[in-house]
C-alpha positions in Angstrom: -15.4 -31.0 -17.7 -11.9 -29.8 -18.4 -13.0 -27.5 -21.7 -15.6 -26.5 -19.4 -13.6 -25.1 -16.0 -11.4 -23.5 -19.0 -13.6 -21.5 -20.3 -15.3 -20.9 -16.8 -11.6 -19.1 -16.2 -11.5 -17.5 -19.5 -15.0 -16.2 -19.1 -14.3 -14.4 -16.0 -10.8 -13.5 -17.0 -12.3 -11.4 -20.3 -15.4 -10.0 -17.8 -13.0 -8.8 -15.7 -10.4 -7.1 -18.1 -13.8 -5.4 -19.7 -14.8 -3.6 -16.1 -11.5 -2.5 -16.2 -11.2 -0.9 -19.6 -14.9 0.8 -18.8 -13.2 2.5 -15.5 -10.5 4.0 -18.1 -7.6 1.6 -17.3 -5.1 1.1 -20.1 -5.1 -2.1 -22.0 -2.0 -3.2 -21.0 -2.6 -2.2 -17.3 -5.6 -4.3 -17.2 -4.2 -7.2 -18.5 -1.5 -7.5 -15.5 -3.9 -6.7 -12.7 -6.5 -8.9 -14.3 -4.0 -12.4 -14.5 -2.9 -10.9 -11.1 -6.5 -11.0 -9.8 -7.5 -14.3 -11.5 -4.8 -16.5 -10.8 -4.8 -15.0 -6.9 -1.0 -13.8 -7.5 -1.4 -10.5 -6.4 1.2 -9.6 -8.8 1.0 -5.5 -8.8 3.5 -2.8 -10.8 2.6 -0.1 -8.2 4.7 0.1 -4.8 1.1 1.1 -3.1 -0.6 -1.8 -5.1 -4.0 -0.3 -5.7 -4.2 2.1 -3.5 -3.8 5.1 -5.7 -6.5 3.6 -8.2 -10.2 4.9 -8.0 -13.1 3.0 -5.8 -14.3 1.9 -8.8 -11.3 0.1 -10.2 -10.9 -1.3 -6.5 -14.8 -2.6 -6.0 -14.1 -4.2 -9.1 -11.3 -6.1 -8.2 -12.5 -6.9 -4.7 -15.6 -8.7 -6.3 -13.6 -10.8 -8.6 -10.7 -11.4 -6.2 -13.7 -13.4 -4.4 -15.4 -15.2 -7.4 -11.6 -16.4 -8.2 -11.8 -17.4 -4.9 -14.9 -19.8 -5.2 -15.1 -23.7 -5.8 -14.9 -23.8 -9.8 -17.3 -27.1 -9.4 -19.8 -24.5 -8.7 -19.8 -22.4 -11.6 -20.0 -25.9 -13.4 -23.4 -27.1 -11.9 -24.6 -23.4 -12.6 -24.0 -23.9 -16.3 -25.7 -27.6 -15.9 -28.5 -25.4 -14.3 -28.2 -27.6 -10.9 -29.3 -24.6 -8.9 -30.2 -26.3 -5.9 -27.0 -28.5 -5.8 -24.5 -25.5 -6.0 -26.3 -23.3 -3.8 -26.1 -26.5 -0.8 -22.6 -26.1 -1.3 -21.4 -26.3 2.2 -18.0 -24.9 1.8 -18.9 -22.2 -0.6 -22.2 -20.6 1.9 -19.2 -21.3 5.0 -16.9 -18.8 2.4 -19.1 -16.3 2.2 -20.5 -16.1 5.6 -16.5 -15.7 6.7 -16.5 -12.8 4.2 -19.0 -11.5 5.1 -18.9 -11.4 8.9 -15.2 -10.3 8.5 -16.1 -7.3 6.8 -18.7 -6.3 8.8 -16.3 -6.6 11.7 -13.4 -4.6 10.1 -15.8 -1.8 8.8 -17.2 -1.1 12.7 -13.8 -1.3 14.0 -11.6 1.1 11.1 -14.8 3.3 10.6 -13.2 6.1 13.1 -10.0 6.1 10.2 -12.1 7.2 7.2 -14.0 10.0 6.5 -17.2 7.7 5.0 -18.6 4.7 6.0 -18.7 3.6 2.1 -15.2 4.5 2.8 -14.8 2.0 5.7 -16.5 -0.5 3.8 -14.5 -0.5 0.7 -11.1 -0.9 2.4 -12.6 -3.4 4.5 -14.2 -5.9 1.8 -11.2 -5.2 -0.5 -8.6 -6.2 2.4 -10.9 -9.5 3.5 -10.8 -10.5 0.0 -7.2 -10.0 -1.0 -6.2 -12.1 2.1 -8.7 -14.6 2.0 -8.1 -15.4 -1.7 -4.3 -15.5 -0.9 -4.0 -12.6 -3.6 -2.4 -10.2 -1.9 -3.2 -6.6 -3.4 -3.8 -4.1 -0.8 -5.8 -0.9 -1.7 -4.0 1.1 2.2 -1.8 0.6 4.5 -3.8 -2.2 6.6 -0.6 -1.8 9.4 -2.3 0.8 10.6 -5.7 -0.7 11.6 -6.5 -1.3 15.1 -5.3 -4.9 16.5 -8.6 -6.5 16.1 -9.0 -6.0 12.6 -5.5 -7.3 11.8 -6.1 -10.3 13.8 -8.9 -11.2 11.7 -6.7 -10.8 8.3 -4.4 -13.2 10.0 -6.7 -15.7 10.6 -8.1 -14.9 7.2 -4.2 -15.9 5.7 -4.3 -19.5 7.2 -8.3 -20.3 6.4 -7.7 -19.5 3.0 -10.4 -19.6 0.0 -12.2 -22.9 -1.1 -10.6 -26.3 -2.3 -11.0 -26.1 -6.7 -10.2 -22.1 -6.8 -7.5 -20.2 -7.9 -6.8 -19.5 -3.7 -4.4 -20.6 -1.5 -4.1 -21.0 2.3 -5.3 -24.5 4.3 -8.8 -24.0 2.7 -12.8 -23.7 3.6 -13.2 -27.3 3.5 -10.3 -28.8 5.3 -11.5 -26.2 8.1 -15.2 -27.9 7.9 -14.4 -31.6 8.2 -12.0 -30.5 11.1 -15.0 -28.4 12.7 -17.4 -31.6 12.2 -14.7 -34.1 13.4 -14.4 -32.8 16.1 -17.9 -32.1 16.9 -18.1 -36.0 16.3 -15.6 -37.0 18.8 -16.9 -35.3 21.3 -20.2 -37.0 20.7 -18.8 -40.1 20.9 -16.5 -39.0 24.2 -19.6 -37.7 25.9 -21.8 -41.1 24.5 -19.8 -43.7 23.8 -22.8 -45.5 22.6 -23.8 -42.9 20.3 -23.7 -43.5 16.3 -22.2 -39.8 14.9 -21.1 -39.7 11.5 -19.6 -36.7 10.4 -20.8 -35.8 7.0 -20.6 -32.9 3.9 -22.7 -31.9 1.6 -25.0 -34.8 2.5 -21.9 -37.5 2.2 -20.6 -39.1 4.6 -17.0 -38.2 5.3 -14.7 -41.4 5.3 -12.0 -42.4 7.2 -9.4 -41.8 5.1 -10.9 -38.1 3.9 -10.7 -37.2 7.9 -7.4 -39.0 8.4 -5.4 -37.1 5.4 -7.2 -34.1 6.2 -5.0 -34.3 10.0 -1.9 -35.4 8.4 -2.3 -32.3 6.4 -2.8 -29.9 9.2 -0.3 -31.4 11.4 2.5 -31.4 8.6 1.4 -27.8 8.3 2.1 -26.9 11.7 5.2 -28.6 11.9 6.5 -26.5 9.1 5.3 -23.1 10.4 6.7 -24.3 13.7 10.1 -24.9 12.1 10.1 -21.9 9.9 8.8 -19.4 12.5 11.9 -20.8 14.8 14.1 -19.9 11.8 12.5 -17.0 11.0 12.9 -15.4 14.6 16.8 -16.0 14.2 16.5 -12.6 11.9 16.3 -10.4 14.9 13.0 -9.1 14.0 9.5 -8.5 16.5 7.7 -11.4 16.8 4.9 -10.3 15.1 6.8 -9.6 11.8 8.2 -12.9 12.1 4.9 -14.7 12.6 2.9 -12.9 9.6 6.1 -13.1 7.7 6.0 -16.9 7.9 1.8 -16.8 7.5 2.0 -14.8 4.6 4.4 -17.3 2.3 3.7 -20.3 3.8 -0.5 -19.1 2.4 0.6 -17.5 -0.8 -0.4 -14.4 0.8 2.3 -12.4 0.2 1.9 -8.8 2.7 2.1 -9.7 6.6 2.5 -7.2 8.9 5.4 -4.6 10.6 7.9 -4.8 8.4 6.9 -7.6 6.1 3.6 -5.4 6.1 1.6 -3.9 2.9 3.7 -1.1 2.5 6.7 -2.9 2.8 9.2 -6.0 1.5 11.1 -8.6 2.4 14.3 -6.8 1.5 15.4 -6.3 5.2 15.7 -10.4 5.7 19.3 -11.4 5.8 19.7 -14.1 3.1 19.4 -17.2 5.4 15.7 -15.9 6.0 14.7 -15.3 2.8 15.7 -19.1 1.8 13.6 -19.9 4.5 
């Protein structure tokens, strides 16, 4: 299984580097932004990240800043030829829905900025796939959107991609079994006679799957709380201070204002950048 999930990563890694080369990238260029892209690190050697590269170079990254993004245990029932089992993936169909009702979203609401809607489009998916992943290239200045597409990148930061990527952030699945446990309490507040097992993927989802699942989220919040409190001691805008916190606490890496895209986290006094 190992060998396999290895060369799954290796496979995609080499794919990847060769789309690069064929849109006239230099070797050594394509090597950085391809570990960048497959590991989710964002790492970039350009102050504007990608913007200044051609929509072709960043399509290509946008579409394998997602498949980085996706359950590995997928791609391994694919090569087993277990169609039908990867495809009822719960998680990975919830991944892509968010992707793609995100982008379709952004692309109404930024299409007034650019002179295309391919345009729109482009900037849109590549944006909801850098932040979703937790890779955190940008390809323009996303500061500059209208609110409601920036509020829908950070909520993108703290869903994060699926559990067994290469992605940060809380995670598609930890989001599902909350979603279903709660659907099941409820149930059983409303009908207290009434038998509701949450399950996944056809499995039922234990007691102690739910239980670390809410340990996990409430020792999340506690340190966002604690950080964000810590944060705000800077002096910044709250909003700088909240994505600031969203964006390292995910892996993310851009927030917004002055921790934004185009920006660093050079004007944090010292006891906020330990933080």
């Amino acid at each position: 299984s190992s060998k396999i999930l290895y060369t799954i990563y290796l496979a995609l890694t080499v794919i990847q580097i060769l789309f690069y080369l064929a849109g006239g990238m230099p070797v050594f260029d394509a090597l950085c932004n391809t570990f960048g892209t497959a590991g989710t690190g964002g790492f970039g050697f350009k102050n504007d990240s990608f913007a200044s590269f051609s929509p072709y170079i960043q399509w290509v990254v946008t579409v394998f800043m997602i498949l980085f993004g996706v359950n590995f245990n997928v791609y391994f029932l694919l090569l087993l030829r277990r169609f039908r089992r990867a495809a009822s993936s719960e998680e990975v169909r919830a991944y892509f829905a968010i992707i793609l009702a995100a982008v379709a979203v952004i692309t109404v609401n930024i299409r007034s900025l650019y002179g295309t809607f391919g345009e729109a489009l482009r900037h849109a998916a590549f944006q909801v796939g850098s932040i979703i992943t937790t890779t955190g290239f940008s390809s323009c200045d996303f500061d500059l959107w209208p609110t409601l597409s920036k509020e829908i990148l950070v909520m993108l930061m703290f869903i994060g991609a699926c559990a067994g990527s290469t992605g940060g952030g809380i995670k598609v699945s930890r989001f599902l079994i909350l979603g279903k446990t709660l659907v099941k309490e409820l149930k059983t507040a409303l009908h207290p006679q009434v038998v509701a097992p949450a399950r996944m993927d056809g499995k039922l989802l234990n007691h102690e799957t739910i239980r670390t699942t809410n340990v996990y989220i409430a020792a999340y919040i506690f340190i966002f709380a604690a950080s964000f409190f810590l944060i705000s001691l800077n002096g910044f805008d709250m909003v700088t201070n909240f994505t600031a916190v969203a964006a390292t606490l995910n892996n993310i890496g851009p927030g917004l204002e002055m921790a934004g895209p185009m920006q660093n986290f050079g004007c944090f006094a010292d006891p906020a950048k330990l933080v």
